[in-house]
C-alpha positions as CSV (number, residue, x, y, z in Angstrom):
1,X,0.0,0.0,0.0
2,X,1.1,3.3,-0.8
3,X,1.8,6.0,2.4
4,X,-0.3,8.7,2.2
5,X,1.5,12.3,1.3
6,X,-0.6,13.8,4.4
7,X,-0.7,17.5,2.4
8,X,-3.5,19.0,4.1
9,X,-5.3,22.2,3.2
10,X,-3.0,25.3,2.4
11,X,-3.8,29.0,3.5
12,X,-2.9,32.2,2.7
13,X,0.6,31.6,4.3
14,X,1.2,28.3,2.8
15,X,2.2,30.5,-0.6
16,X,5.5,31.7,0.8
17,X,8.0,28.7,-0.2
18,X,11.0,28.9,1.3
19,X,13.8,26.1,1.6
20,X,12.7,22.5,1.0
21,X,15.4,21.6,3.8
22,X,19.0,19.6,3.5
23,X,18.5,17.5,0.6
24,X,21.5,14.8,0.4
25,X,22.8,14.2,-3.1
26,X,24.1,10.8,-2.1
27,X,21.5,7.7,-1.9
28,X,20.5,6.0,1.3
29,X,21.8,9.1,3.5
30,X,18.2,9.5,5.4
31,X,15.1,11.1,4.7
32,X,15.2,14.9,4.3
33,X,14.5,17.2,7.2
34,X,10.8,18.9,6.9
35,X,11.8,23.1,6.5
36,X,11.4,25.3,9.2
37,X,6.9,25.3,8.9
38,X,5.9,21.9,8.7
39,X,2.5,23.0,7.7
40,X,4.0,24.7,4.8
41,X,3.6,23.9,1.1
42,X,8.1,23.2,1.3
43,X,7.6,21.0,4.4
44,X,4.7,18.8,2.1
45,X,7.1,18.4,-0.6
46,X,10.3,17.5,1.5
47,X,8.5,15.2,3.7
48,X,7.0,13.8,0.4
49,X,10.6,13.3,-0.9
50,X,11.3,11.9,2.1
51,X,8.9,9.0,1.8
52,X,9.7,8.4,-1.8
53,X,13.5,7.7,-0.9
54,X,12.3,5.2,2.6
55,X,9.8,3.1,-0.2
56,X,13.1,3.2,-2.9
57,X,15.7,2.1,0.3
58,X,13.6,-0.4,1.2
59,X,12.7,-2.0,-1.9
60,X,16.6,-2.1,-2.6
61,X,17.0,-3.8,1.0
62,X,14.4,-6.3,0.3
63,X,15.8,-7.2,-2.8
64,X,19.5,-7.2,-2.0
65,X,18.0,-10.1,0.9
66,X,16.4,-12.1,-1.5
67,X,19.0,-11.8,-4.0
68,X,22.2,-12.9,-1.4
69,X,19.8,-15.6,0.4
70,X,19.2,-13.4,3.4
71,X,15.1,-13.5,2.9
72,X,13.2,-16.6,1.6
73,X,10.4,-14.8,1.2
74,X,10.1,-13.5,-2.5
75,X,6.5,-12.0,-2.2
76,X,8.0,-9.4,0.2
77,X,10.7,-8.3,-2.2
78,X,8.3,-7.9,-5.3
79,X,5.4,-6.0,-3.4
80,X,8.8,-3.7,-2.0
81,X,9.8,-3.1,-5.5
82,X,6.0,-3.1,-7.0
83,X,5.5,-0.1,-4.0
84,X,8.5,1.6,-5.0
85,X,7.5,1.4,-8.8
86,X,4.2,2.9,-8.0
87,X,5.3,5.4,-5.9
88,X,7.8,6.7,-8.5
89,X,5.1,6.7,-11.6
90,X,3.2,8.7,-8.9
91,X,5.9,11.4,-8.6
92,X,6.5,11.1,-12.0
93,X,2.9,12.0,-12.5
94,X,2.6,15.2,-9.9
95,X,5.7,16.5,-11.1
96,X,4.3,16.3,-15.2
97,X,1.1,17.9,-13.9
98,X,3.1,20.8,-11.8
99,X,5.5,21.7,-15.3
100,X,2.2,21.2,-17.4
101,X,0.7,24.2,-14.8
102,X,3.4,26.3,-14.4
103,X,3.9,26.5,-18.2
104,X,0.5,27.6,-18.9
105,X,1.2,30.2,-16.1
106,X,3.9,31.4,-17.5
107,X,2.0,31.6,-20.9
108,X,-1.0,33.6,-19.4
109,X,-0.8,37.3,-20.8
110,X,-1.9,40.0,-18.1
């Protein structure tokens, strides 16, 4: 099953976006750290970012198990890797849909 994002509604405030925290740039170095409003429309996406790379680290541990003998179980390493698929096409998806709207904004004559 797929975690949920857990964006909730957005107010006025929520339009500010300031730093998405301390992204690493090398794999498996933790989940990103949620910026400074964790209500904010920057703390969605980095906590969203976070959970994409925990569902990608832990389909590579399941299948690294099952692949040196470490975990008999082969069901658990496919729905790991079938989560992680999904949950990439999914932020494949949103981001698609966020270029496909800020291009027509940009577009938009005043």
């Amino acid at each position: 099953m797929i975690p949920a994002l857990g964006i909730g509604p957005l107010g006025a405030g929520e339009w500010s976006v300031t730093g998405i925290g301390s992204l690493s740039s090398t794999p498996g170095a933790g989940a990103a750290a949620p910026a400074s409003g964790s209500g904010s429309f920057s703390g969605a996406l980095s906590s969203a970012i976070g959970s994409l790379e925990n569902t990608q680290n832990s389909a590579t541990t399941a299948s690294q198990q099952l692949a040196t003998g470490q975990s008999t179980d082969p069901t658990q390493a496919i729905t790991a890797v079938e989560n992680a698929s999904l949950s990439m096409d999914f932020a494949s998806q949103m981001r698609n849909q966020l270029d496909s709207v800020a291009t027509t904004l940009f577009q938009t004559q005043l």
